[in-house]
C-alpha positions as CSV (number, residue, x, y, z in Angstrom):
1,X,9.9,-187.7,12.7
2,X,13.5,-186.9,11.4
3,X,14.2,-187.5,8.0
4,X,13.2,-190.8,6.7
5,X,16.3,-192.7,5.2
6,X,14.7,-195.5,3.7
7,X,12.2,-194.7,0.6
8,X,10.6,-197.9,-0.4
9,X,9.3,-198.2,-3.4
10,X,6.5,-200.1,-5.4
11,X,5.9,-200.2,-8.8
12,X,2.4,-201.9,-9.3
13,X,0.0,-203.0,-12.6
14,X,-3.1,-204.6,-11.8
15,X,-2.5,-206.1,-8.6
16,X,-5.5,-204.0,-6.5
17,X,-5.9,-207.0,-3.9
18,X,-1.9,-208.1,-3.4
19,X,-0.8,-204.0,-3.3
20,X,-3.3,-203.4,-0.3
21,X,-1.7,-206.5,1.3
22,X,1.6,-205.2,0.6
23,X,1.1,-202.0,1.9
24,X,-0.5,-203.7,5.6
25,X,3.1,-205.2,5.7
26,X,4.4,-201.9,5.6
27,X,2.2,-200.5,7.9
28,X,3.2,-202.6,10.7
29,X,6.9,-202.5,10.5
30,X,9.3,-201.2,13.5
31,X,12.0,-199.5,11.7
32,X,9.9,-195.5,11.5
33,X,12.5,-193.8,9.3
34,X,10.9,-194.6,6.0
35,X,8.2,-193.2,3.3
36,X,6.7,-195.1,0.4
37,X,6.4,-194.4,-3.2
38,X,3.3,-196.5,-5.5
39,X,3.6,-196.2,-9.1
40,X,1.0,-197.7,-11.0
41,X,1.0,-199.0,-14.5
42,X,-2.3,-200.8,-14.5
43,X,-4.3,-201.7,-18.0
44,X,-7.6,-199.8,-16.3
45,X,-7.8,-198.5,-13.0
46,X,-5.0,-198.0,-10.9
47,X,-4.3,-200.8,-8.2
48,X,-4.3,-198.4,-5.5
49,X,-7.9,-196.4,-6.2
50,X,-9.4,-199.3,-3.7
51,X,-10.6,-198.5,0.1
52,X,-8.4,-200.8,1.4
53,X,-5.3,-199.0,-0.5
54,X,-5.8,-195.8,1.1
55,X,-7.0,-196.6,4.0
56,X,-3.3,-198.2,4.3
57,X,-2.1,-195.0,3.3
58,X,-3.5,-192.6,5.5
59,X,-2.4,-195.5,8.1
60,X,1.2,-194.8,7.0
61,X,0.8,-190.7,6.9
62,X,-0.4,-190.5,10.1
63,X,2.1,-192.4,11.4
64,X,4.8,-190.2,10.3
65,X,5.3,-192.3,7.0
66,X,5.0,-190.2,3.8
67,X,2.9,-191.9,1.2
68,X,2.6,-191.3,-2.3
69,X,0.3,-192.8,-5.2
70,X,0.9,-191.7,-8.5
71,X,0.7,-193.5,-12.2
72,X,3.5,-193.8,-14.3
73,X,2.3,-194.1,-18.3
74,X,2.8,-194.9,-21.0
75,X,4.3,-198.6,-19.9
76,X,7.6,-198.6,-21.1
77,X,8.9,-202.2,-19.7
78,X,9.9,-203.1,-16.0
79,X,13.7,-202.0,-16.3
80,X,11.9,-198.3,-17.2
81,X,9.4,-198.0,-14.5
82,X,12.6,-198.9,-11.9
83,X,14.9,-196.2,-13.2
84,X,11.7,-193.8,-12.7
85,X,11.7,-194.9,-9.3
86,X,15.1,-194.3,-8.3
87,X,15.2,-191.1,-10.0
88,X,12.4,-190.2,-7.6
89,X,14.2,-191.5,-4.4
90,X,16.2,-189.1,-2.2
91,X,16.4,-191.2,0.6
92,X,20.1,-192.5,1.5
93,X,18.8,-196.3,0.7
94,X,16.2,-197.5,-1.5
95,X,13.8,-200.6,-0.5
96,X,12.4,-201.8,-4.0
97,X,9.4,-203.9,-3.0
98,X,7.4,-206.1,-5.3
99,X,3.8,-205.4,-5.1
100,X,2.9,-209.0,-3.9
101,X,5.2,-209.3,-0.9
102,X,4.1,-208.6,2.6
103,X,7.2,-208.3,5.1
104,X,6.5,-209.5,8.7
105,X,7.2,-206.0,11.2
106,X,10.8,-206.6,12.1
107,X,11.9,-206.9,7.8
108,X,12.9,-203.6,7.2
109,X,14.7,-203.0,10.4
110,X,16.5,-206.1,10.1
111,X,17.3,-205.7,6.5
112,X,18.2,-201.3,7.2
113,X,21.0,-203.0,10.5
114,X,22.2,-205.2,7.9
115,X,23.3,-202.8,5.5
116,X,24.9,-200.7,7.6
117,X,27.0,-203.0,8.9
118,X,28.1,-204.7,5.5
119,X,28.5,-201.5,4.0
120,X,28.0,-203.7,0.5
121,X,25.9,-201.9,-2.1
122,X,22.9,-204.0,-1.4
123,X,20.8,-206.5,0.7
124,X,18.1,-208.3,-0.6
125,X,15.1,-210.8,1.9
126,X,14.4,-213.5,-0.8
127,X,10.5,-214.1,-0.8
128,X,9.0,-217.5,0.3
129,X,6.2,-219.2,-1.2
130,X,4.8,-221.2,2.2
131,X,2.5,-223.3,0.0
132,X,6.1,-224.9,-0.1
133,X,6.3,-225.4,4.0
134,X,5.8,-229.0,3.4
135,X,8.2,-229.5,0.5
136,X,11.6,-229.8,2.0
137,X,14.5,-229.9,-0.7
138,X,17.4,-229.8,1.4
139,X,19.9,-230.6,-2.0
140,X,18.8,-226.7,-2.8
141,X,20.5,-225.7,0.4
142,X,23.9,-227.0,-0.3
143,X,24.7,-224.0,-1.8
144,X,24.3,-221.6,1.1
145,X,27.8,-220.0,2.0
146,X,27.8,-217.4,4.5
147,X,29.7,-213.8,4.1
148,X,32.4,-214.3,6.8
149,X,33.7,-211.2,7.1
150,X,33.3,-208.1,4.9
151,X,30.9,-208.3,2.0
152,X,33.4,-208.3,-1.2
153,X,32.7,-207.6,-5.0
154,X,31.7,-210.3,-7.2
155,X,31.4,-210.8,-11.0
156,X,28.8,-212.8,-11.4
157,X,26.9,-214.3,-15.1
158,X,24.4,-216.1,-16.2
159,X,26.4,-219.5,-15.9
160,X,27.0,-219.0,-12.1
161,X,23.6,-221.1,-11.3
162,X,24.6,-222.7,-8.0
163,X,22.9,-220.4,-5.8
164,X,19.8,-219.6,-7.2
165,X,18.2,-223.0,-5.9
166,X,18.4,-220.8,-2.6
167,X,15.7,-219.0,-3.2
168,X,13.5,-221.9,-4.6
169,X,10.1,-222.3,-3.3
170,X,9.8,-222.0,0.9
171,X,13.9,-222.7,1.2
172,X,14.1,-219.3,2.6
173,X,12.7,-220.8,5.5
174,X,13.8,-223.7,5.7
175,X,17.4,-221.9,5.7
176,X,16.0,-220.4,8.7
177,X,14.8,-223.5,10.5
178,X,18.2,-224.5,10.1
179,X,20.1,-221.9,11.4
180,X,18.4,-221.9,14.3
181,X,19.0,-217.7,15.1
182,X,18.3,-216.7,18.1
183,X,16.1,-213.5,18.1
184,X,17.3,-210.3,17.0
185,X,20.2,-212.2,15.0
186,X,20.6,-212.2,11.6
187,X,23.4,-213.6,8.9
188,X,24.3,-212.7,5.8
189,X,25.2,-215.0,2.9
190,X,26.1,-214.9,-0.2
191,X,23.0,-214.8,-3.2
192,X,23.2,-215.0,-7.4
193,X,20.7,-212.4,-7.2
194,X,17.8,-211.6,-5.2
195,X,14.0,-211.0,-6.5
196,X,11.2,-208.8,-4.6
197,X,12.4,-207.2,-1.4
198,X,15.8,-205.9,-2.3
199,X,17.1,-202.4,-0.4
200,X,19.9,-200.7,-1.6
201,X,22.6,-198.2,-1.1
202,X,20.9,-195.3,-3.4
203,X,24.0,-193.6,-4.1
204,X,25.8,-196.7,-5.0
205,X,23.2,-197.8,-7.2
206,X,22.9,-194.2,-9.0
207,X,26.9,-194.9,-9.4
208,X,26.7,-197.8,-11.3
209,X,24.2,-197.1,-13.5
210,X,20.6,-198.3,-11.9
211,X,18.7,-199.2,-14.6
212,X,19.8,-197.0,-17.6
213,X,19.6,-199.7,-19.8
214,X,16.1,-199.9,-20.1
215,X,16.3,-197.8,-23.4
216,X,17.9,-201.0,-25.5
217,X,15.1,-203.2,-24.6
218,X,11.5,-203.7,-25.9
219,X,8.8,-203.0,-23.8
220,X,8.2,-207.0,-22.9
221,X,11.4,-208.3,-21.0
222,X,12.1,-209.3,-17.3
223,X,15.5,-209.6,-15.2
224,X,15.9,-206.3,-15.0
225,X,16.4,-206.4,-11.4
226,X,19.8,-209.1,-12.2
227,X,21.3,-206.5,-14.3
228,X,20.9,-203.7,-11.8
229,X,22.4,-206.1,-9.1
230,X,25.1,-207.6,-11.0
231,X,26.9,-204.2,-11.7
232,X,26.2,-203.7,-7.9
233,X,27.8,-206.5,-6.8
234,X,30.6,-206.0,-9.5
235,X,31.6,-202.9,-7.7
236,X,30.4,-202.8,-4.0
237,X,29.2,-206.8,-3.2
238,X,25.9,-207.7,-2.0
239,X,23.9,-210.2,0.3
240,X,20.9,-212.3,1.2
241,X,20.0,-211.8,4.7
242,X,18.3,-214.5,7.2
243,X,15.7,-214.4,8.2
244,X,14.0,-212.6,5.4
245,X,10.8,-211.9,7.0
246,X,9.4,-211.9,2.8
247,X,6.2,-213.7,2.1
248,X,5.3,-214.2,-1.4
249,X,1.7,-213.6,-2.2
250,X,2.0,-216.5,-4.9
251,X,-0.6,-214.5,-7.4
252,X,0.0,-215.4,-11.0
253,X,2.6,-213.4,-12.2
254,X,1.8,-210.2,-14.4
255,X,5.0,-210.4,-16.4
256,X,3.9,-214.1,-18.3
257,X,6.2,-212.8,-21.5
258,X,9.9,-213.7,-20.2
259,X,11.5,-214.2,-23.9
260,X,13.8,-211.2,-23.5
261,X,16.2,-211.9,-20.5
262,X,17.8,-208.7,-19.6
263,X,21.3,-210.7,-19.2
264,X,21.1,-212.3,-22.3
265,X,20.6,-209.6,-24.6
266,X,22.8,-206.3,-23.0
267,X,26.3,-206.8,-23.9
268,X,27.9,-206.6,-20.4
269,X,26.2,-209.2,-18.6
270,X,25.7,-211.3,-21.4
271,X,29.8,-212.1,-21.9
């Protein structure tokens, strides 16, 4: 296999079950070009010292995908344990997978076309809850607005709340059922932020700082992910793309302590 240009990356903490699930996903995709990276930050044992875990692995390895375990301590917050991971990413993008997503075989392909068309600094498949298949809410959808065109920067803040109903329970999908795509087609639209599955352009993200603000937070916060996409998009755009292919697991979360909001509390997003 020629050099893999997609390393996705996992960061995991007492999800043994959903990370074995997540890895299947990864297992089965079409795009080849890729190699994974799980870094654990589990209270005991690590979530991916189970049978099923490396069984997936060595699924991955012999299939030409590179796959590392390793544990990352002591737990130093979520914004921390990212900038860990993208300093150990040489790959020219960098998938950053939640470790309760599974992504149907044609994700990353999809997602890896997408981006190098755009050319924007990111492209993220919002995650659907399917327990939410029968809940339609089509006034979420009305803020859907497709990238026609190039992808073009955005300054975007906390009060800019119009689009986040996108990714509300199974609208994803419902998006999709709507657009009708044809197979093999895509679209790109335009997002607030997206959570779970988002793959970026490494060097662009190294560029505008990554993470590197995880040192002025406490070890409890979440929205780490909006900060790193916000300066993305300030700079370089970025987009939702359709169809996601993202399933969320819908396991409790393991970040229940959401007082400190990244945005809130770091001077540049907060203004």
């Amino acid at each position: 296999m020629t050099d893999p240009d997609v390393d996705v990356v996992i960061p995991t903490r007492n999800r043994p079950v959903e990370l074995a699930t997540t890895l299947a996903g990864l297992a089965a995709q079409t795009h080849e070009r890729f190699r994974v990276l799980v870094s654990d930050q589990s209270d005991d044992g690590p979530s991916y010292d189970t049978p099923p875990a490396r069984s997936l692995a060595r699924v991955l390895t012999l299939g030409g995908r590179e796959t590392r375990f390793v544990r990352h301590l002591p737990r130093l917050g979520l914004a921390e344990h990212r900038a860990y991971l993208l300093s150990e990413s040489t790959a020219a993008y960098v998938l950053f997978l939640d470790d309760d997503v599974w992504l149907e075989p044609a994700a990353l392909a999809r997602m890896r076309a997408a981006i190098g068309t755009l050319g924007c600094g990111f492209v993220g498949a919002a995650v659907q809850g399917l327990s939410y298949v029968d809940d339609e809410r089509p006034w979420q959808l009305e803020p859907y607005e497709e990238w026609l065109g190039p992808v073009r920067p955005e300054r975007l803040t906390r009060g800019d709340h119009d689009r986040v109903s996108l990714h509300s329970a199974a609208n994803p999908y419902h998006l999709e059922r709507r657009l009708n795509l044809a197979p093999g087609e895509w679209r790109a639209y335009k997002v607030a932020w997206v959570g779970g599955c988002v793959l970026y352009d490494r060097a662009k993200l190294v560029e505008c700082g990554g993470f590197d603000f995880w040192p002025d937070l406490p070890v409890d916060h979440a929205g780490e992910d909006v900060g790193a996409q916000w300066r993305v998009m300030a700079r370089y755009g970025g987009a939702g793309v359709l169809p996601t292919g993202a399933i969320h697991l819908e396991s409790p979360t393991t970040v229940p302590d959401r007082q400190v909001e990244v945005t809130e509390v770091i001077g540049e997003f907060a203004s």
